[in-house]
C-alpha positions, -999 to 999 in steps of 0.1 A, spaced: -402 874 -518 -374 850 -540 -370 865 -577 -385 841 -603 -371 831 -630 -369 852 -662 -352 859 -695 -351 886 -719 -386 884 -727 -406 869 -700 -408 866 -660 -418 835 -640 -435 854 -605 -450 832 -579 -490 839 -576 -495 852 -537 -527 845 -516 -539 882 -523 -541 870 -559 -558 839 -552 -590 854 -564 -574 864 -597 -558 832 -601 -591 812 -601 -609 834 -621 -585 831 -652 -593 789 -648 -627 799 -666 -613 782 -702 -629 787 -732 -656 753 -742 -638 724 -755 -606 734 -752 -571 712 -739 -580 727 -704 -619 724 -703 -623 699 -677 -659 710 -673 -653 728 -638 -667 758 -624 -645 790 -634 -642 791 -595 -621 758 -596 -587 757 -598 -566 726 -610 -555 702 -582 -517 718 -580 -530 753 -578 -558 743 -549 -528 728 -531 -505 756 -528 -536 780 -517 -546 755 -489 -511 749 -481 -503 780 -480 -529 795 -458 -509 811 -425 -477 788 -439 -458 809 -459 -441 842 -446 -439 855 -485 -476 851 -489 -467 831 -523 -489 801 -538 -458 774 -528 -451 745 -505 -424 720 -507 -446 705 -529 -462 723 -552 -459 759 -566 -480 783 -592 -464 811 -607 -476 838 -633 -460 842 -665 -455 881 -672 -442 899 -706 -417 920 -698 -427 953 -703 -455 955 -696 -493 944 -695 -508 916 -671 -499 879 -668 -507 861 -698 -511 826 -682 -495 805 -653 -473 781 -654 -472 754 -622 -456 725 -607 -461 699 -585 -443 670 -569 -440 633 -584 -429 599 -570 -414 572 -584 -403 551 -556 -403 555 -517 -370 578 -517 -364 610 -516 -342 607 -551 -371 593 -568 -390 626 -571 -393 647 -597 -417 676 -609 -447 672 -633 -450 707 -648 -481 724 -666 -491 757 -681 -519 778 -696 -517 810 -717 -543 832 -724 -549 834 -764 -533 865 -765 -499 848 -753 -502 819 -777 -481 814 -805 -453 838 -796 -430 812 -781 -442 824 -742 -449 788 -741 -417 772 -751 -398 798 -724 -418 801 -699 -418 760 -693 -378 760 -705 -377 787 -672 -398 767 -650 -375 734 -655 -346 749 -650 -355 768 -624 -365 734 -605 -332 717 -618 -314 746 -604 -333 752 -571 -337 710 -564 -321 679 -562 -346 662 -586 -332 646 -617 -361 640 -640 -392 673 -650 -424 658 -669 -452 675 -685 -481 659 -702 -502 666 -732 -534 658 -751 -524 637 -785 -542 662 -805 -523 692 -789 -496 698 -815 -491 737 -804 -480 724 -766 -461 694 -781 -440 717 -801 -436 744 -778 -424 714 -750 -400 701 -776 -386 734 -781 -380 738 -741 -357 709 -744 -378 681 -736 -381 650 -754 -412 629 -758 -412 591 -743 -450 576 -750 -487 580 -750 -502 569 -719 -533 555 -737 -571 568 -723 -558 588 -693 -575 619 -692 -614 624 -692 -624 657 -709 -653 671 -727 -671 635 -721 -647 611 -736 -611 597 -724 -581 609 -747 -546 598 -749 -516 619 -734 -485 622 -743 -456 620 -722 -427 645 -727 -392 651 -700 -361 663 -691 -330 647 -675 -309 671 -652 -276 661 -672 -300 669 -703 -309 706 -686 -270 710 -682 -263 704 -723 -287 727 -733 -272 751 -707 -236 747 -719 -248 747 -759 
């Protein structure tokens, strides 16, 4: 299996089939919160259901990835269980293969919140895919009211471009998202600074 990505405090490690049990049980979000789309704690979100069909008898590593999509623990180093996931999965902008880029997303358990976990582990994932791919542009989206996630995508180097207005249903009523990238010649400035 490929090393994830890590720093000095945390480790990016691709979920496998074996932990495909685990990995849908930690979906079960507590009522009313960013992630409570009102499934069933056996549900996973539409990336992570792809890379466990896809994977299925594909992959010779047994990890939750296809060209596509991936889902990947974030891990403390040091010790203790993941305390989230963080995944990714493929976007298009136009028919060629140079208009794709990666939508990104993550959830932390309370007990990784407000630690900066957030802000590293997605500033791991997006370099990771600038490094590992040829795509130019990483998104990740946000409710409006989310100002934890907003800061912790600002401080993983992304920048905020709009609201899309009444795009997500959750907890019975549409809400507004916000919109937030990075550029690969913006990855490499933050690399060199």
């Amino acid at each position: 299996m490929e090393e994830g990505p890590r720093n000095e405090r945390l480790r990016l490690r691709f979920v496998t089939r074996a932990e495909a049990p685990i990995l849908r049980s930690r979906y079960a979000h507590e009522p009313g919160g960013f992630n409570d789309f009102g499934q069933a704690a056996t549900e996973a979100p539409a990336a992570a259901e792809h890379a466990i069909q896809a994977s299925r008898g594909q992959l010779p590593s047994g990890e939750l990835r296809d060209e596509h999509s991936g889902v990947l623990w974030v891990e403390v180093l040091g010790g203790g269980g993941p305390i989230g996931t963080v995944e990714y999965h493929r976007v298009m902008y136009g028919p060629n293969a140079e208009s794709a880029g990666w939508m990104i997303g993550i959830d932390l358990r309370p007990e990784g919140r407000g630690q900066g976990y957030g802000a590293e582990a997605q500033r791991l994932l997006a370099d990771w895919l600038f490094q590992t791919t040829s795509a130019n542009r990483v998104e990740a989206q946000t409710d409006i009211d989310n100002l934890a996630e907003a800061r912790a995508l600002e401080t993983a180097g992304f920048t905020r471009e709009g609201v899309l207005r009444g795009a997500q249903f959750r907890a019975g009523a549409y809400h507004d998202l916000v919109v937030y990238s990075r550029l690969r010649d913006e990855s490499e400035k933050i690399e060199r600074s």
